[in-house]
C-alpha positions as a Markdown table, in Angstrom:
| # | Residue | x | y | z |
|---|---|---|---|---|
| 1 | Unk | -12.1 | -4.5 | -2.4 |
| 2 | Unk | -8.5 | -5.2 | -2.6 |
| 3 | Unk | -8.5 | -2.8 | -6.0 |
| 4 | Unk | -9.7 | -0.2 | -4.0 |
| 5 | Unk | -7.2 | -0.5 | -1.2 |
| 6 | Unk | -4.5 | -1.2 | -4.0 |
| 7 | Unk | -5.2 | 2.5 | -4.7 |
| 8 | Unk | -5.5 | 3.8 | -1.4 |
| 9 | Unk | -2.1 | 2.1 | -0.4 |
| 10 | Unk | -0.2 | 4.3 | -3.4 |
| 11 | Unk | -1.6 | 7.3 | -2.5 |
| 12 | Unk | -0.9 | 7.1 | 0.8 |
| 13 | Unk | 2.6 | 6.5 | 0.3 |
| 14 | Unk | 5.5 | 4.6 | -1.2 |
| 15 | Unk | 6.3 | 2.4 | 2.5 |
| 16 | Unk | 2.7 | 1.9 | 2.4 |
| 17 | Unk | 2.2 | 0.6 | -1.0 |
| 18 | Unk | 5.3 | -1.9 | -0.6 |
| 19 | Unk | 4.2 | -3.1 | 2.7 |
| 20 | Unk | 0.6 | -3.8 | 0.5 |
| 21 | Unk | 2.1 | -5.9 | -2.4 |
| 22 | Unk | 4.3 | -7.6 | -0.1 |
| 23 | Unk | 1.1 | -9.0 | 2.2 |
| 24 | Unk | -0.9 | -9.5 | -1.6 |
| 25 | Unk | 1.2 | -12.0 | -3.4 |
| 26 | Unk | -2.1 | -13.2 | -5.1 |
| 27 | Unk | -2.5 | -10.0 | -7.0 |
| 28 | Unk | 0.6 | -11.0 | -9.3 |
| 29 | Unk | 0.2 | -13.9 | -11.9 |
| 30 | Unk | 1.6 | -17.0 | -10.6 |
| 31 | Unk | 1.4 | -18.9 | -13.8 |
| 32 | Unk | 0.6 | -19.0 | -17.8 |
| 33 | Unk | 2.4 | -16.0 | -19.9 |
| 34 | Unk | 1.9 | -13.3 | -17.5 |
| 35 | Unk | 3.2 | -14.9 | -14.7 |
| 36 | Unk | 5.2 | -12.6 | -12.4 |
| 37 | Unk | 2.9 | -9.9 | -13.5 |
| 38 | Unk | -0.3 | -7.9 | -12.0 |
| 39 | Unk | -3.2 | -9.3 | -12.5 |
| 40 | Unk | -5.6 | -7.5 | -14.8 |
| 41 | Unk | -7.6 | -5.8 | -12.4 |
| 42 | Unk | -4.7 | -4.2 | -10.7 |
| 43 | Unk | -3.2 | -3.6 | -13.9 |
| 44 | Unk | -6.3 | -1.3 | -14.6 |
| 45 | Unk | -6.1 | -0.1 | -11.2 |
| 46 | Unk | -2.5 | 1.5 | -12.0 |
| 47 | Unk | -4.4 | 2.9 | -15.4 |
| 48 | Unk | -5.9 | 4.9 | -12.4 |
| 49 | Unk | -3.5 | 5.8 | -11.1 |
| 50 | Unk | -1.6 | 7.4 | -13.6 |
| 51 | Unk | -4.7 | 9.0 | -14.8 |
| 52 | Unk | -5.0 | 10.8 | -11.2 |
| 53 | Unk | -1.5 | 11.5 | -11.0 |
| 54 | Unk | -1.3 | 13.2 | -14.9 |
| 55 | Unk | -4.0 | 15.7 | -13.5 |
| 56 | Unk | -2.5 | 18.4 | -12.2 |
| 57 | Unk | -5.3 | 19.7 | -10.9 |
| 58 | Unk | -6.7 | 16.4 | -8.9 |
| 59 | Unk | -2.7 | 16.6 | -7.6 |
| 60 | Unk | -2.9 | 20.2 | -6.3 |
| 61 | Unk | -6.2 | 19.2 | -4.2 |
| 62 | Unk | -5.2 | 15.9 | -3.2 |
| 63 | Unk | -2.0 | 17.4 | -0.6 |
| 64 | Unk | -2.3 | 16.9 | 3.1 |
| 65 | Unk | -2.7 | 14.6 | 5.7 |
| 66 | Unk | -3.3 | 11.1 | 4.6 |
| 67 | Unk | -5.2 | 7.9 | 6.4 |
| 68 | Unk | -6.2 | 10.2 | 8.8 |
| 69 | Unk | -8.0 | 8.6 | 12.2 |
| 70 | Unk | -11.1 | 10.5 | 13.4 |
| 71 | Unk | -12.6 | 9.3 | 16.1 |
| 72 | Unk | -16.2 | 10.8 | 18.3 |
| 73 | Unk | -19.6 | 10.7 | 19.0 |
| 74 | Unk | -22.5 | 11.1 | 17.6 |
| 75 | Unk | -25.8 | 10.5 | 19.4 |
| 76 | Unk | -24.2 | 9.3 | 22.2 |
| 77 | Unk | -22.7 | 5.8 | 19.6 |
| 78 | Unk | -18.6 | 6.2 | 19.5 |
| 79 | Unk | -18.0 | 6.5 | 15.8 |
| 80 | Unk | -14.4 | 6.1 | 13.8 |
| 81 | Unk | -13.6 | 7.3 | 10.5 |
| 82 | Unk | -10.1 | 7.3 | 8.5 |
| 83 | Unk | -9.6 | 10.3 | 5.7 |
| 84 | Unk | -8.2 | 9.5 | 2.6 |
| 85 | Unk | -6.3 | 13.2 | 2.2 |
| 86 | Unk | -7.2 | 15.8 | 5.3 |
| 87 | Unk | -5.9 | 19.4 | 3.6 |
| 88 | Unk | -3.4 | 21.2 | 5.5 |
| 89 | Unk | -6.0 | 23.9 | 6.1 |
| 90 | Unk | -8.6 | 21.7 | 6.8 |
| 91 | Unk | -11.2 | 23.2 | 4.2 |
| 92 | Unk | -11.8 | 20.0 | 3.0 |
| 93 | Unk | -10.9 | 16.4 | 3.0 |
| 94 | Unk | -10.8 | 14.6 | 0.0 |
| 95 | Unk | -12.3 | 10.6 | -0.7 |
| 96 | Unk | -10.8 | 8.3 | -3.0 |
| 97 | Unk | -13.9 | 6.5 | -4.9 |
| 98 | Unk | -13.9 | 3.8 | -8.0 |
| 99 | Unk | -16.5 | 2.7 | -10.1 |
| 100 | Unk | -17.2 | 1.6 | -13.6 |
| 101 | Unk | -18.7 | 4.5 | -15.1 |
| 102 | Unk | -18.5 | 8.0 | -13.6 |
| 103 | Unk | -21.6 | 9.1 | -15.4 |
| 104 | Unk | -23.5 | 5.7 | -15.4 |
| 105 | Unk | -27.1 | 5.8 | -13.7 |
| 106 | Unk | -27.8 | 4.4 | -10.5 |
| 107 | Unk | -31.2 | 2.9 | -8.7 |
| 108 | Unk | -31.0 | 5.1 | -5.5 |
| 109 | Unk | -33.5 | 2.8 | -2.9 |
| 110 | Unk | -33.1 | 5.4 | -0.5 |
| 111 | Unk | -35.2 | 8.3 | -3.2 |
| 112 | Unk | -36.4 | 5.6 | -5.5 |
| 113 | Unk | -35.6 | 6.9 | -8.5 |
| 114 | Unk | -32.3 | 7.2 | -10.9 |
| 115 | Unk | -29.0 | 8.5 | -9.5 |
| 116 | Unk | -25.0 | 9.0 | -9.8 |
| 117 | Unk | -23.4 | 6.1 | -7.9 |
| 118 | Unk | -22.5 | 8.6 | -5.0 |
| 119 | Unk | -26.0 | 8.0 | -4.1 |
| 120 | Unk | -27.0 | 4.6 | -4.7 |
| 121 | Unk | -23.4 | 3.6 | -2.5 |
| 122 | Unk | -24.8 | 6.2 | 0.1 |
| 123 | Unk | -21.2 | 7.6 | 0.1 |
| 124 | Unk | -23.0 | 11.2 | 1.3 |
| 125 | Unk | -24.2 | 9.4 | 4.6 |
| 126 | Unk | -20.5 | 8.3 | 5.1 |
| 127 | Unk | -19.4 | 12.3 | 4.4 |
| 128 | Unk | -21.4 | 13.4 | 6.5 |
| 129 | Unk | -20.2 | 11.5 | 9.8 |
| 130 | Unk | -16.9 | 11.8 | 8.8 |
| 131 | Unk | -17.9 | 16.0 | 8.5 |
| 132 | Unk | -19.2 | 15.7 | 11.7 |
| 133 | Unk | -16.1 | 13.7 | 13.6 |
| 134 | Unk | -14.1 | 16.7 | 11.5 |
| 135 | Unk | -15.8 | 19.0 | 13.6 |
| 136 | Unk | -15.6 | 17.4 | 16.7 |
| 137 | Unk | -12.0 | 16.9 | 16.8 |
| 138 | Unk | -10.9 | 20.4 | 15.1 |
| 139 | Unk | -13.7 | 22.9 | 15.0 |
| 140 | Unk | -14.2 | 23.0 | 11.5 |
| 141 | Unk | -16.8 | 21.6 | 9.2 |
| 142 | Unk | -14.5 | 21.1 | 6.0 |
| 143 | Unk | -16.1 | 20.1 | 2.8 |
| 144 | Unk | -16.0 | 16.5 | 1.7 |
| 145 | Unk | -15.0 | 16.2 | -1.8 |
| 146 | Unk | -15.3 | 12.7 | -3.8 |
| 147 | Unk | -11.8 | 12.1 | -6.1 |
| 148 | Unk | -14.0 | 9.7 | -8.5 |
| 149 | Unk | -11.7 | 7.4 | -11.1 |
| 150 | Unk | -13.7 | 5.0 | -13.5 |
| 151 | Unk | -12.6 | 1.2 | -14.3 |
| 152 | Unk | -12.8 | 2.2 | -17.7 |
| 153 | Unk | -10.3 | 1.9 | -20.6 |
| 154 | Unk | -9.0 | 4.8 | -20.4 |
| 155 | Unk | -10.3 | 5.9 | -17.7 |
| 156 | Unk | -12.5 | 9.1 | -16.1 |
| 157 | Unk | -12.5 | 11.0 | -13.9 |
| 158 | Unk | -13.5 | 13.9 | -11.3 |
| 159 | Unk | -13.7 | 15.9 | -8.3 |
| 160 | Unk | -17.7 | 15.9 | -6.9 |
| 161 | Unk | -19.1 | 18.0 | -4.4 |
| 162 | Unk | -21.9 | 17.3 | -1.9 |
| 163 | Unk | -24.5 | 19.7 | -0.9 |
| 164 | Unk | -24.5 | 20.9 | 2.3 |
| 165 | Unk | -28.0 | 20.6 | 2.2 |
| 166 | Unk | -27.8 | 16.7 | 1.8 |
| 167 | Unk | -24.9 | 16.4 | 4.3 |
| 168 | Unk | -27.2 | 17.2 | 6.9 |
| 169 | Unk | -29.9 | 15.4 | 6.2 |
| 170 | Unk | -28.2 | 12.3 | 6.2 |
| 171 | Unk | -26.4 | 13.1 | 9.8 |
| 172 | Unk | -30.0 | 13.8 | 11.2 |
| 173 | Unk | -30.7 | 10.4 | 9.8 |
| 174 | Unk | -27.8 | 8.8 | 11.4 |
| 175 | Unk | -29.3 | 10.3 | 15.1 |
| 176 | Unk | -32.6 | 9.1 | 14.0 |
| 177 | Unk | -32.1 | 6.0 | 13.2 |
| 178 | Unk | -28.6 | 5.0 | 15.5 |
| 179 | Unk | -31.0 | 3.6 | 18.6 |
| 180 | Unk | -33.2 | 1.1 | 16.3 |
| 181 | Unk | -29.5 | 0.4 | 14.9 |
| 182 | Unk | -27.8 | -0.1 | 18.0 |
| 183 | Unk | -31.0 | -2.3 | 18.6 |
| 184 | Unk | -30.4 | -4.5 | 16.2 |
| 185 | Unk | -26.6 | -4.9 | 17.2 |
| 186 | Unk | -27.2 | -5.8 | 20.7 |
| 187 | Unk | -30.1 | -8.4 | 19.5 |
| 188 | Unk | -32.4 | -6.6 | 21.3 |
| 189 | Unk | -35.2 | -6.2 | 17.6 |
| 190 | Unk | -35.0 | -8.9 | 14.5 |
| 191 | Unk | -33.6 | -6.4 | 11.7 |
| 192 | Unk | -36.1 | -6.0 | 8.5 |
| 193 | Unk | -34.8 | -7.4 | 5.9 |
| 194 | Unk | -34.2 | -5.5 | 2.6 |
| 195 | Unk | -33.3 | -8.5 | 0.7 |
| 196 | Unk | -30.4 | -7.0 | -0.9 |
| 197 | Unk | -27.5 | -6.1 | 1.3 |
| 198 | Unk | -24.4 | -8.7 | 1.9 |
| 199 | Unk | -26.1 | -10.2 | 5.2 |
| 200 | Unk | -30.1 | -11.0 | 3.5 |
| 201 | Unk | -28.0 | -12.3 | 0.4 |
| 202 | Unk | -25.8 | -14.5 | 2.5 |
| 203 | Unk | -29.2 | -15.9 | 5.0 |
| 204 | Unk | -32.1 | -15.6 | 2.1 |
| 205 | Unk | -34.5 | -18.4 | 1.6 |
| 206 | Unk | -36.8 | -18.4 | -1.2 |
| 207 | Unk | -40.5 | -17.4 | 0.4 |
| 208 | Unk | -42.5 | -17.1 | -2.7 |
| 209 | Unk | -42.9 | -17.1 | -6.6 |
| 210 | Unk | -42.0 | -13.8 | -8.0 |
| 211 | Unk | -43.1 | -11.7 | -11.6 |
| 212 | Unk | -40.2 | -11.0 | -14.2 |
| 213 | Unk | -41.8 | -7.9 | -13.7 |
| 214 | Unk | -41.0 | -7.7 | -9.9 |
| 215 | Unk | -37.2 | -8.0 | -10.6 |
| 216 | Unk | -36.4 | -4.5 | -11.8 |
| 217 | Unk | -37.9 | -1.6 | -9.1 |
């Protein structure tokens, strides 16, 4: 997590990447031969970096507004988003993502079947509310576009689209699903576990037995 805001902070700007390194002393070595210096994850994260920034192209696009605050509602449930990069003409807003391997194939639950890792992250559900809060709060519906870097050595990357098509599908799914959601929040329903996410992980308790085979979907 703190990679990903390591990024965020140095795009955002200068003040706000010296205000992150100065509240993250554990990112820097504090002892052995490479004391004083960035850990290796960081290190790879400013391998990123200066991948983005030596595209002129990802440069171009990624000019604008930057941590921008949307705020609205949707089905009636207040919502807040933050932009990575809002364009001055607000055609678009771009999304800084990481991830191992651009290319690499995901398990998407949500289709089950193989994916990018756009899909298996649900990042299009996330575009599409911040699309919508977009339109709420300046009459536009600007396209999302994904800035995707890889952790690899050296590393990828690429600007992704989204479909339309899938943008709203997955904001009807929001409205669908936001009262048994809000539900769930206010303790009204038990959730049903999925067995997977952060909170099941962090409350599971071994029920039954299960089959090697079981283990992969």
């Amino acid at each position: 997590m703190l990679v990903g805001n390591y990024l965020h902070s140095h795009f955002e700007s200068p003040a706000a990447h010296e205000a992150f390194l100065a509240e993250h002393p554990e990112i820097m070595a504090s002892t052995g031969k490479t004391k004083g210096q960035l850990k290796k994850p960081y290190q790879v994260a400013d391998a990123m970096i200066d991948t983005l920034e030596g595209d002129p192209e990802v440069m171009a696009l990624y000019q604008g507004q930057k941590e921008l605050i949307v705020t609205g509602q949707i089905g009636g449930v207040d919502w807040m988003g933050k932009l990575d990069c809002f364009a001055d003409n607000h055609k678009y807003f771009a999304d800084l993502k990481t991830t191992q391997d651009i290319y690499k194939r995901m398990w998407v639950d949500d289709n089950r079947s193989w994916g990018s890792f756009i899909e298996a992250y649900r990042y299009p559900l996330q575009m599409a509310v911040y699309q919508e809060l977009v339109r709420q709060n300046y009459g536009t519906r600007s396209a999302p576009l994904i800035v995707a870097v890889s952790k690899q050595d050296p590393p990828d990357h690429e600007i992704v689209s989204i479909p339309q098509d899938l943008l709203d599908y997955w904001l009807n799914k929001v409205i669908e699903l936001q009262p048994r959601i809000e539900a769930v929040k206010n303790g009204e329903v038990e959730p049903k576990r999925c067995e997977r996410c952060e909170y099941c992980r962090a409350t599971k308790r071994v029920s039954k037995i299960v089959s090697l085979y079981d283990l992969v979907s």
